[in-house]
C-alpha positions as CSV (number, residue, x, y, z in Angstrom):
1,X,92.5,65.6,117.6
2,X,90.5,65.9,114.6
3,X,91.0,64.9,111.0
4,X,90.1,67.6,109.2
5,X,89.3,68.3,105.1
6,X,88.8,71.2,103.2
7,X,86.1,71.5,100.2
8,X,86.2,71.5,96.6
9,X,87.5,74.9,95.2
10,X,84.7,77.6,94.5
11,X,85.9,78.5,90.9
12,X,84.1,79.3,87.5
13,X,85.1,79.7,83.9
14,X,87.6,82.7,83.2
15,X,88.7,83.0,86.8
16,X,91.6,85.4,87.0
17,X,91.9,85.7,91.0
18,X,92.5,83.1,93.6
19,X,91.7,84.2,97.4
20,X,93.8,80.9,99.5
21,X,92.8,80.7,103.5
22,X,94.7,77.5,105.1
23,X,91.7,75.0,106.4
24,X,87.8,75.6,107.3
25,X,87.2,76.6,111.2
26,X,84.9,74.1,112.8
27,X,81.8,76.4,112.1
28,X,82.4,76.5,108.3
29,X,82.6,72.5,108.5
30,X,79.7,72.6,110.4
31,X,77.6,74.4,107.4
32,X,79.8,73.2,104.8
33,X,80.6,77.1,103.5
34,X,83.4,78.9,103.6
35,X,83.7,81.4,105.7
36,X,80.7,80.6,107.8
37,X,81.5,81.9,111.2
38,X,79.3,84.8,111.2
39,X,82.3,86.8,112.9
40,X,84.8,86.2,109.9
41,X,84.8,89.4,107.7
42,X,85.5,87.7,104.5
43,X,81.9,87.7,103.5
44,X,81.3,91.2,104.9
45,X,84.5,92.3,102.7
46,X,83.2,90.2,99.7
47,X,79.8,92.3,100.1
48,X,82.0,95.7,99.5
49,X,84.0,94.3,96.6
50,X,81.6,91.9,94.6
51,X,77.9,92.3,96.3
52,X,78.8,88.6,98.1
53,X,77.3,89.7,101.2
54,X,76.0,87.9,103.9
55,X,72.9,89.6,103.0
56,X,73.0,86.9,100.2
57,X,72.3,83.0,100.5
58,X,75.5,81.7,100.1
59,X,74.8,80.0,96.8
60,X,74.1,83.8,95.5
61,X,77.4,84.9,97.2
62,X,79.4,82.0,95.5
63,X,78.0,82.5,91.9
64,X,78.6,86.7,92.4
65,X,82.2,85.8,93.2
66,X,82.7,83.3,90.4
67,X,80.6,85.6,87.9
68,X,83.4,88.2,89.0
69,X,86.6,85.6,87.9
70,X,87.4,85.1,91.8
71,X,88.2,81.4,92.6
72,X,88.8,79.9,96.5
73,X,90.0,77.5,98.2
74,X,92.3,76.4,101.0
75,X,95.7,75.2,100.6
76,X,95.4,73.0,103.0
77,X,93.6,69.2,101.3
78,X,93.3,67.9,105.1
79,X,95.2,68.2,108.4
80,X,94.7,67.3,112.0
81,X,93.4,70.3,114.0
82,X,91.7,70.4,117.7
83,X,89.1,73.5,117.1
84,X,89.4,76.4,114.2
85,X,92.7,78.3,115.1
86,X,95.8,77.6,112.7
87,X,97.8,77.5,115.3
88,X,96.8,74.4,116.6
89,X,96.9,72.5,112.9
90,X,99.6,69.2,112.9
91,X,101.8,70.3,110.8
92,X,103.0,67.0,110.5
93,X,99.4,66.1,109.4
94,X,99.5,68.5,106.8
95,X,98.3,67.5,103.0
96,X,98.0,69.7,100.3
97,X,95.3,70.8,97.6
98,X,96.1,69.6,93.7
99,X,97.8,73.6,92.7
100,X,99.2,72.0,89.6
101,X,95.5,70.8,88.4
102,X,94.3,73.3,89.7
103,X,96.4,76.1,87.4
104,X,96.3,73.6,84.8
105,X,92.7,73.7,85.0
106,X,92.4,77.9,85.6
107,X,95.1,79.2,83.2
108,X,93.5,82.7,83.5
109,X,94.3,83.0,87.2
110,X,97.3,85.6,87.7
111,X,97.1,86.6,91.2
112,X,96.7,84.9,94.3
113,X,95.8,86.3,97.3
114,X,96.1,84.9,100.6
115,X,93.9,85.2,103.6
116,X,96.6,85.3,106.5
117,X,99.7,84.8,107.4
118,X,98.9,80.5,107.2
119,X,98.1,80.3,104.0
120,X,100.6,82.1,102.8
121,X,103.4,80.4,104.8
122,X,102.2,77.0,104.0
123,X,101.8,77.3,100.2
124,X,105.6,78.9,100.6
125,X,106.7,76.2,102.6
126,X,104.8,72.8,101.3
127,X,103.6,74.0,97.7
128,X,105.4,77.0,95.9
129,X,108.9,74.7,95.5
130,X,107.2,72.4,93.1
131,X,105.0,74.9,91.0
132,X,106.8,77.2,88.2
133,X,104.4,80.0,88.0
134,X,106.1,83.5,86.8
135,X,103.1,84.8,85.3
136,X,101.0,84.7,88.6
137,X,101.6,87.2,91.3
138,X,101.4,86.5,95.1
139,X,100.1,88.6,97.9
140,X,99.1,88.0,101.7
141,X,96.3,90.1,103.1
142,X,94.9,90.4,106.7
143,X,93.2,87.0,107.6
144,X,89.7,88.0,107.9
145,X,89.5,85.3,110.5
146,X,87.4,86.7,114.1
147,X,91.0,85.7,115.7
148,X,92.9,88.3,113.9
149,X,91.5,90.9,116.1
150,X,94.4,93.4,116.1
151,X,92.5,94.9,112.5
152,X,88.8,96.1,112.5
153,X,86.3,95.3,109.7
154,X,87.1,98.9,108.2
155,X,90.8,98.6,108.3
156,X,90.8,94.7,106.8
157,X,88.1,95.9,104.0
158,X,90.6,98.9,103.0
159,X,93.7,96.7,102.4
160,X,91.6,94.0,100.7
161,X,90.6,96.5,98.6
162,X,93.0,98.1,97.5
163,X,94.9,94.8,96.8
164,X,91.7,93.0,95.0
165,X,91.6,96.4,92.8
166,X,91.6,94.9,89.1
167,X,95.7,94.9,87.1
168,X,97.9,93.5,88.7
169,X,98.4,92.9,92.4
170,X,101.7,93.6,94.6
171,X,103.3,91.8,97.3
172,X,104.7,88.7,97.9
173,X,103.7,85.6,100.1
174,X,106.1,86.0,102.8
């Protein structure tokens, strides 16, 4: 088993939106970028909603993202995972990122979005209890993960868009 840490939040000033997955896959620790597995559609998506292709060098996708008030980050701070797959994450191992310094920090943020059903159940479950946070609404979206193959790129693009559309988002975390 592997110890395994996530990275530093991509986040700029005025960031309204915050897009949550649970840890970096082994191929996104590899590059140290999220979302590097070249089968994860989260850049591909980021392409249609932003312009943060993979076309772009990643530095160029990370600044379109920020210059477009959308933060990311992983809830997870570090775990202990064999391989990339949630499902084999420690929950025992489980730490979690800084959220209250985090919204501290970003007072702008108002919705969070979260990039599969991990995220979303372990910021219910190990984060969400301590934070009071009425202004800021929730959502879970398709994780854009290549192991969530039951939705195609098209199909994951549509409900990302239509939940990143700018007001306010709908939803909830469970």
């Amino acid at each position: 088993m592997n110890v395994v840490h996530s990275f530093d939040p991509i986040v700029g000033p005025g960031a309204t939106t915050l897009i949550l997955g649970s840890m970096p896959g082994v191929a996104s620790l590899a590059a140290q970028q999220y979302y590097a597995h070249p089968r994860n559609a989260f850049w591909p998506i980021m392409g249609t909603l932003f312009g943060a292709g993979p076309e772009l060098l990643y530095d160029e996708r990370v600044e379109s993202l920020r210059n477009h008030g959308v933060a990311v980050w992983d809830v997870l701070r570090l775990c202990t995972r064999e391989g990339s797959l949630d499902s084999a994450i420690v929950e025992s191992s489980i730490e979690t990122n800084d959220f209250e310094d985090f919204f501290a920090e970003n007072p702008g943020v108002g919705r969070v979005f979260f990039n599969g059903a991990k995220a979303a159940e372990s910021y219910r479950r190990y984060v969400a209890k301590g934070l009071q946070l009425p202004h800021v609404e929730f959502t879970r979206l398709p994780s854009t993960s290549p192991a969530h193959a039951s939705l195609d790129l098209a199909t994951k693009t549509q409900e990302w868009s239509s939940a990143l559309r700018p007001g306010p988002a709908s939803g909830s975390a469970g």
